[in-house]
C-alpha positions in Angstrom: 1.7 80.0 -91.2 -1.3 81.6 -91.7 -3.4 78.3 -91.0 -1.4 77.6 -88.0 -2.2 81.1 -86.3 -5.6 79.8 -87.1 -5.5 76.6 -85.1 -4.4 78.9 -82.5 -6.7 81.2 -82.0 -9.6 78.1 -83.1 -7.8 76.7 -80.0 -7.9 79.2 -78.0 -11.5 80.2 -78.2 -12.6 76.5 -77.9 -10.6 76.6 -74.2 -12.6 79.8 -72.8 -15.8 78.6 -73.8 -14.7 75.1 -72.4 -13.9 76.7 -69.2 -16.8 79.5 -69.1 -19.3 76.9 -69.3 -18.1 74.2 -67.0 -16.8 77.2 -64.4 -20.1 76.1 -62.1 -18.6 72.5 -62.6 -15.4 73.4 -61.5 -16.0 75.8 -58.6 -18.1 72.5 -57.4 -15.3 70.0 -57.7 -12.5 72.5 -55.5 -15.1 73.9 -53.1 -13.7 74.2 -50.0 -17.2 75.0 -48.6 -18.3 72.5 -45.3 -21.7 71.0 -46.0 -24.0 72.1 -42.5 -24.5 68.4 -41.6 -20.6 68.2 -41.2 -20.4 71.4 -39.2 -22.9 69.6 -36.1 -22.6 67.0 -34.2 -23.9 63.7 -37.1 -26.6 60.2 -35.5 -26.7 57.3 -37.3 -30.2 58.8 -38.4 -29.0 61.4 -40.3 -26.3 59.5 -41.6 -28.7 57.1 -43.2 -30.8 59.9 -44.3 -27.8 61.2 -46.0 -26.9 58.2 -47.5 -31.1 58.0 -48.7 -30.3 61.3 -50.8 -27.1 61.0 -51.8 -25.4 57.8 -51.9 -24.3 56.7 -55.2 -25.5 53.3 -54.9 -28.9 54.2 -54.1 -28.9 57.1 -57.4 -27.7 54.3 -59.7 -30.9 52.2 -58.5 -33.4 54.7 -58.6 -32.1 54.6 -62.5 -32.3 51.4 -63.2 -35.9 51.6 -61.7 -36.3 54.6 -64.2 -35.0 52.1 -66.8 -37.3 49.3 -65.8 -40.4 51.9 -65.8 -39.7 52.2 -69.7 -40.1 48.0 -70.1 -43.3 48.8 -68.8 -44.1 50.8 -70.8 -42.6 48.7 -73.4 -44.5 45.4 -72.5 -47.7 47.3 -72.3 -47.8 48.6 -75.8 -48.5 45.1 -77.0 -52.1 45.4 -75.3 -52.9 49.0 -76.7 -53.8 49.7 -80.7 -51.0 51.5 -83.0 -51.8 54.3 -85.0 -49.7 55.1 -87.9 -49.6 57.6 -90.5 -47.5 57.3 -94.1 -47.1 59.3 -97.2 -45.3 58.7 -100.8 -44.3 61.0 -103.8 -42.7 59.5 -106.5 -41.6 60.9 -109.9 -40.6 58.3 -113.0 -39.2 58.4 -115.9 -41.8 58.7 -118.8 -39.3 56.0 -120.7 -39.5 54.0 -118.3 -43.4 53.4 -117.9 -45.3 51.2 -120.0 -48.0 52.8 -121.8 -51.5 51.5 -122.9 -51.8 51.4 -126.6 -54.9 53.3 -126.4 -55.8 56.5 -128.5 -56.0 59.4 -126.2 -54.5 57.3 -123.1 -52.6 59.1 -120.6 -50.5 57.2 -117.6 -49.2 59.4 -114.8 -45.5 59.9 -114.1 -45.5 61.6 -110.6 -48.4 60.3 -108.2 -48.6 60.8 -104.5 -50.3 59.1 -101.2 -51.3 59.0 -97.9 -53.0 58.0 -94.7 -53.2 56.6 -91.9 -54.4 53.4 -90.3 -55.3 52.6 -86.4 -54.7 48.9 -85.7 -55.7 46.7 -82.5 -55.3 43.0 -82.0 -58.0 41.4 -80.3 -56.8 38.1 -79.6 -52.8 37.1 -79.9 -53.2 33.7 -78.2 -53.0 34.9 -74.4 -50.5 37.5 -75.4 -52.7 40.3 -74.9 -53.5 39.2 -71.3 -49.7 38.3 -70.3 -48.5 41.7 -71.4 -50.7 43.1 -69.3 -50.2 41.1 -66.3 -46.0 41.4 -66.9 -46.4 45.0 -67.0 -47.3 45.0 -63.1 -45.2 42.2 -62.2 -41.9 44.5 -63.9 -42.5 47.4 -61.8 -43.2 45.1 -58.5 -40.4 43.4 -59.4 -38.3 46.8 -59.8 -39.8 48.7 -56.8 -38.3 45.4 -54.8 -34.8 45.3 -55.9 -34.7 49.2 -55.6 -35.9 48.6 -52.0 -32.7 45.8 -51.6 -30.3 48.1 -52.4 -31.1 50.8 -50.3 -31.6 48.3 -47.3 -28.5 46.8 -48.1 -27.0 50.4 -48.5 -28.7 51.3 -45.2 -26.8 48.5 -43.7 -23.4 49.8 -45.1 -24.0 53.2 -43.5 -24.9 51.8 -40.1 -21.8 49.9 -39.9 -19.8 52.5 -41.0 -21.1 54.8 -38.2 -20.6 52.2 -35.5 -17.0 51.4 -36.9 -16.1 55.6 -36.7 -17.5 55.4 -32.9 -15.5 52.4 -32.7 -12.3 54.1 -34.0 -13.5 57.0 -31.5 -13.6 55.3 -28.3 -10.2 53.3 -29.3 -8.5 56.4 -28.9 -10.1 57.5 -26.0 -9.1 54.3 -24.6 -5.3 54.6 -25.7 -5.2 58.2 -24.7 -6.4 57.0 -20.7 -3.6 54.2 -21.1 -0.6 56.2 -22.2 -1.4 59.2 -20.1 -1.8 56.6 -17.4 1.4 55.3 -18.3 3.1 58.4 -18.0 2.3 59.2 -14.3 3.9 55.9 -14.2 7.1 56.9 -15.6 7.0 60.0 -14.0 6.3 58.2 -10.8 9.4 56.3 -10.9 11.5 58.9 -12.0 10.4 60.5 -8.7 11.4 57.4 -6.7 14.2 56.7 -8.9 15.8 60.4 -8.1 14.8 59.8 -4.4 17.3 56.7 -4.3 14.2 54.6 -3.4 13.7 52.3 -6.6 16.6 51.1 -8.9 16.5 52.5 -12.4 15.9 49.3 -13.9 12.1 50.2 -12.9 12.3 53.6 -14.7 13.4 51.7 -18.2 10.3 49.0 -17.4 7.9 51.8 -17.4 10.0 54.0 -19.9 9.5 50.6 -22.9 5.8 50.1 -21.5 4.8 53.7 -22.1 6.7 53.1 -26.0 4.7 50.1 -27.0 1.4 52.0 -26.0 1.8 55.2 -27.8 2.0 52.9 -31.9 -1.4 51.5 -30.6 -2.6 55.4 -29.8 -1.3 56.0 -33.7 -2.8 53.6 -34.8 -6.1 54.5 -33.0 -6.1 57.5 -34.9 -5.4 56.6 -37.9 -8.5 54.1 -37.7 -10.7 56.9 -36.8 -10.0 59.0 -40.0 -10.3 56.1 -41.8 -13.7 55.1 -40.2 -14.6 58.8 -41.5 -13.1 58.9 -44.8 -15.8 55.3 -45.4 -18.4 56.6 -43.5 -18.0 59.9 -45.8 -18.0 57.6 -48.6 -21.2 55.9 -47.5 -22.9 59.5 -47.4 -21.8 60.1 -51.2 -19.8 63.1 -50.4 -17.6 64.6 -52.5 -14.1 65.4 -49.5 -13.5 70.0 -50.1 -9.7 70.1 -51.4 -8.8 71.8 -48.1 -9.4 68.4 -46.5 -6.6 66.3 -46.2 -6.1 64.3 -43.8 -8.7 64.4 -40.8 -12.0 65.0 -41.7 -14.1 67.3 -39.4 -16.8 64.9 -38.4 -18.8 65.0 -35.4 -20.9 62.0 -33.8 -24.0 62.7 -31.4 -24.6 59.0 -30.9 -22.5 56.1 -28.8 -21.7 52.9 -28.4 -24.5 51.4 -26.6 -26.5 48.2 -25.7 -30.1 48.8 -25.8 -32.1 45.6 -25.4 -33.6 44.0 -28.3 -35.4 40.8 -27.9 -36.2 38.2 -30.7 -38.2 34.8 -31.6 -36.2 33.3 -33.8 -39.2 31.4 -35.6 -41.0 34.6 -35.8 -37.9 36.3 -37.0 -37.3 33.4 -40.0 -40.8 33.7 -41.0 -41.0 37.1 -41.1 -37.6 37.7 -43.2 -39.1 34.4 -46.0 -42.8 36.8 -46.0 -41.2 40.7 -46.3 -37.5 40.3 -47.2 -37.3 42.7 -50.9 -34.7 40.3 -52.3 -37.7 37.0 -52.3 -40.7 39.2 -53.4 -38.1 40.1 -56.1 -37.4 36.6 -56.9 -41.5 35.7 -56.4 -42.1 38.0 -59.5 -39.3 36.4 -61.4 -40.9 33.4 -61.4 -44.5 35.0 -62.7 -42.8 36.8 -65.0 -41.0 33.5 -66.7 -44.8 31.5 -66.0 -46.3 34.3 -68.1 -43.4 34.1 -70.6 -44.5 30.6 -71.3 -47.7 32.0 -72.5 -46.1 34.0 -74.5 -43.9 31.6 -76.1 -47.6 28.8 -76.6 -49.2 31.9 -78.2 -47.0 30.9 -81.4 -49.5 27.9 -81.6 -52.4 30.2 -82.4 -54.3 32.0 -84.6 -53.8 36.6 -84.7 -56.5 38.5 -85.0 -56.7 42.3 -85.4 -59.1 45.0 -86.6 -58.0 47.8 -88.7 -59.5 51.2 -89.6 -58.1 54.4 -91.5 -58.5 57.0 -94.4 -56.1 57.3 -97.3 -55.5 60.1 -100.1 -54.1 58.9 -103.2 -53.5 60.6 -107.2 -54.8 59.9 -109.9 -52.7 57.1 -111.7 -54.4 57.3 -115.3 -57.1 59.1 -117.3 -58.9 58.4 -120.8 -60.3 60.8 -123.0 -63.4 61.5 -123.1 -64.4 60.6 -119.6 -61.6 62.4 -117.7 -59.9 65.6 -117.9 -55.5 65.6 -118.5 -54.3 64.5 -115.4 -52.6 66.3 -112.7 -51.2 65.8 -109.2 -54.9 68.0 -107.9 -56.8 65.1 -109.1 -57.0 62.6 -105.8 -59.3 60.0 -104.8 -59.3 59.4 -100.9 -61.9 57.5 -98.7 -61.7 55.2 -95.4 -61.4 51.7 -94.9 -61.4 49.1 -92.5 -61.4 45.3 -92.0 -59.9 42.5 -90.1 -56.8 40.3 -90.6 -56.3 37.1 -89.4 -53.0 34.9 -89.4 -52.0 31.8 -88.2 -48.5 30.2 -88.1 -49.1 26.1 -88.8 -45.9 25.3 -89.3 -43.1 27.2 -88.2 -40.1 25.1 -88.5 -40.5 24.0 -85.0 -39.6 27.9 -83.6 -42.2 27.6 -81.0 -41.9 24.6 -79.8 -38.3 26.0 -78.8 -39.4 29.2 -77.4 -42.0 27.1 -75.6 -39.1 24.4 -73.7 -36.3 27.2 -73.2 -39.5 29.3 -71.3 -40.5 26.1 -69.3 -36.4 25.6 -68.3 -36.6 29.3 -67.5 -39.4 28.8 -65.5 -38.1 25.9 -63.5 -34.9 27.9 -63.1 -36.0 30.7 -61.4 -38.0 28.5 -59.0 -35.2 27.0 -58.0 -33.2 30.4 -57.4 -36.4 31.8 -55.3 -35.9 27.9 -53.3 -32.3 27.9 -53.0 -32.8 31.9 -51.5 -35.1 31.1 -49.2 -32.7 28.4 -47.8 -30.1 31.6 -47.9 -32.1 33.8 -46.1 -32.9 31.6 -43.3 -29.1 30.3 -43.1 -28.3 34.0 -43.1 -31.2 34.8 -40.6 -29.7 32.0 -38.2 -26.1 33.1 -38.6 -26.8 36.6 -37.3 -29.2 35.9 -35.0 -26.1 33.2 -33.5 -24.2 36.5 -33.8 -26.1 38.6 -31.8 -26.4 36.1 -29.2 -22.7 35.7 -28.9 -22.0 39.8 -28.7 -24.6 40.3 -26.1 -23.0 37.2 -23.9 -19.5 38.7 -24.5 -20.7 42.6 -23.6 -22.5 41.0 -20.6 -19.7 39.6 -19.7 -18.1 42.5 -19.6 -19.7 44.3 -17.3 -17.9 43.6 -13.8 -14.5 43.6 -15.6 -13.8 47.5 -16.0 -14.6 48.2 -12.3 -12.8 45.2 -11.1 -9.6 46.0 -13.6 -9.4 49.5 -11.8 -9.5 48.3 -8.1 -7.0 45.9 -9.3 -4.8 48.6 -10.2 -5.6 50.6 -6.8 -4.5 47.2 -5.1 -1.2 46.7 -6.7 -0.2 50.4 -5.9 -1.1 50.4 -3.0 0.8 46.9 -2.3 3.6 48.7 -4.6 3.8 52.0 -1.9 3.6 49.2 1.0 6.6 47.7 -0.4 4.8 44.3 -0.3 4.3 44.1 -4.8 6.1 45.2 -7.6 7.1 47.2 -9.9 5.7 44.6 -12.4 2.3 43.8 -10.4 1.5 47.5 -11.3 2.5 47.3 -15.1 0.2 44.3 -15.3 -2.8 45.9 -13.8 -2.3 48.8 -16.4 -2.0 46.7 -19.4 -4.9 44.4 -17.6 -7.6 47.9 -17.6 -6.7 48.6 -21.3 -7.3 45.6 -22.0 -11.1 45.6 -20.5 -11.8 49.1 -21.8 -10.9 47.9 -25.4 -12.2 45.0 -24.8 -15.7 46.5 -23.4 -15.8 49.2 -26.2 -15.2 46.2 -28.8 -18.1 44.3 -27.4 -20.2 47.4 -27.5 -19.6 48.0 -31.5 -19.7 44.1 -32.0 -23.6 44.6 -29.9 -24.9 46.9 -32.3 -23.1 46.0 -35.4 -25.1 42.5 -34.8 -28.1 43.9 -34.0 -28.2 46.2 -37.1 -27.4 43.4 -39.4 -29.8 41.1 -37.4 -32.5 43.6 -37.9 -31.5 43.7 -41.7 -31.8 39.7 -42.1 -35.2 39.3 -40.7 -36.5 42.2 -42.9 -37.2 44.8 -40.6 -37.9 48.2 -42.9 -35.2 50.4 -41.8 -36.6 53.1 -44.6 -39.5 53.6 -42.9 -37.6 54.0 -39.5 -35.9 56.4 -41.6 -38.0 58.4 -43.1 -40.1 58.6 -39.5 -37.3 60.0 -37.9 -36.2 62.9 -40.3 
């Protein structure tokens, strides 16, 4: 019993401290407190700022970068000299050493050393060189897949932004429709009471008015939707007061500024700057230099050494040398070189040697075979864009002639000389060209941002210029 009251109270006291120390932790995870940039009116630029700071994506790559500034350290060190230090104390077993069978003799049973030795290889068969060499081409090679990620994550943001506007104008666009819609009911409600207009016409506009207001819903749902990824994008943690609709403000909209390019310039430009082939460029010098690596098994090591060692006594005999004792040392420096050389290996470099040649050829053929990628990718957009700015400029005419459509087939409607119907169908008709015209204007700038992302355009630095 008495063990089990002192689980309890073991338990207990684990649980406050658990809680007092994490209470910062906590308060953080059930804030309720709005961040500022949600409490005024968010651009695209400060939602990619946002996602620059915060976005998870872009925090897990600045680690691996962290990560890949440790192989450089690592590859480096083979270039630089190694200074080590050791020591020993040992104790045996007077039994168990063999003794001298000299009169007088004495053999020590403890003894003791130490030093310490600086070592540097001068030649290594091109090692030396490569490490050097593969030490830059790492952190190039980093720097440029750090800088792919955030482009790409760049990218993500953008097109979340334009989706919420999107999402934003749908509903504006629904909202104009049913509340048109209603003056339409109410309309023929009017005329229906006034004996001028059957009520078969009050049930058309009654069912037209229902199958608009599921495409308002769904409008709406969209939008917080749009905002719960765009949010997601940003790296934000949602307050637990949030449920539903999140607060989020847009100062930008939908629109279609011009933006003119040369497709040739554009490919070339994207195969010179784009992050993903200077990655792939120092791929291949990495595995090219891994080759000399793997050849430097064929030749000879050389390395100096210096140092100074302490060492005991190990023996003394009478009458030259006092009894011994662990004070009496002997300690001095030395230095040299070594030399080695591998002739025959079992035919271990010869393998490292073809697998670094494959490896070699391999990642010439992904930096080919991206290049390709790129420019089919460049091509494809650039088609893209092309097609959104012929549909959005297409669209221009259509809103104002949808509404003077809809004036017409009133005004025919109060003449007496069109329908019922002929009204109905001019309504549906302008939705149709708003949604239509607010579609073209997300599909405009969704292909222009991704356009602008295929032939390598540096959207950090429009970033970071526009704080």
């Amino acid at each position: 019993m008495k063990s089990f009251f002192r689980l309890m109270v073991l338990g207990l006291a684990a649980l406050l401290f658990y809680f007092g120390s994490n209470r910062e932790s906590f308060s953080q995870t059930t804030s309720t407190n709005v961040p500022d940039w949600m409490t005024r009116p968010l651009s695209v630029l400060d939602a990619m700022n946002l996602a620059l700071q915060q976005n998870a994506t872009i925090l897990k790559a600045q680690n691996d970068l962290t990560a890949s500034f440790g192989l450089v350290v690592q590859t480096r060190a083979v270039a630089l000299p190694q200074l080590t230090a050791s020591g020993q104390y040992k104790d045996t077993e007077p039994a168990a050493i063999e003794t001298i069978p000299v009169p007088g003799f004495e053999q020590a049973h403890q003894s003791w050393n130490a030093g310490f030795q600086l070592v540097q290889t001068i030649y290594g068969g091109g090692k030396l060189v490569a490490a050097i060499k593969a030490a830059r081409l790492t952190k190039e090679q980093a720097l440029a897949q750090l800088q792919t990620v955030i482009q790409d994550t760049l990218l993500d943001t953008r097109t979340a932004y334009y989706d919420a506007l999107l999402a934003r104008e749908q509903i504006t666009v629904h909202e104009a429709s049913v509340k048109l819609l209603q003056n339409e009911l109410d309309d023929q409600q009017r005329r229906y009471k006034a004996g001028t207009v059957p009520h078969f016409n009050v049930l058309r506009a009654e069912v037209q008015l229902a199958n608009e207001r599921p495409l308002l819903i769904q409008a709406r749902n969209s939008f917080r939707i749009a905002k719960n990824n765009l949010s997601n994008a940003l790296g934000y943690n949602l307050p637990t007061n949030i449920w539903e609709d999140i607060p989020m403000q847009f100062s930008d909209k939908l629109d279609a500024s011009p933006y003119q390019v040369d497709l040739p310039s554009a490919i070339a430009n994207a195969i010179e700057t784009r992050s993903e082939l200077v990655a792939l460029r120092k791929t291949a010098d990495l595995q090219k230099l891994n080759i000399v690596n793997a050849r430097s098994g064929y030749k000879p090591q050389l390395s100096v050494f210096a140092g100074y060692s302490w060492y005991s006594a190990n023996y003394a005999a009478p009458p030259l040398t006092p009894p011994l004792s662990l004070e009496q040392d002997f300690h001095g420096y030395n230095a040299g070189a070594q030399v080695s050389w591998d002739i025959f290996d079992g035919m271990l470099t010869r393998g490292k040697v073809i697998q670094a040649r494959a490896d070699y050829e391999k990642s010439k053929n992904d930096l080919t075979d991206e290049t390709r990628q790129i420019e089919l990718q460049v091509r494809t957009d650039y088609s893209d864009f092309v097609e959104a700015k012929e549909v959005l400029d297409s669209q221009k005419t259509v809103l104002a002639e949808a509404e003077e459509a809809l004036r017409e087939a009133r005004a025919r409607f109060d003449a007496g000389t069109g329908t019922q119907l002929d009204v109905l169908d001019a309504e549906t008709s302008l939705t149709q060209a708003r949604a239509t015209n607010v579609q073209a204007l997300h599909d405009y700038d969704t292909a222009r941002a991704k356009l602008e992302r295929a032939i390598g355009e540096d959207m950090i630095q429009t970033v970071q210029a526009n704080p």
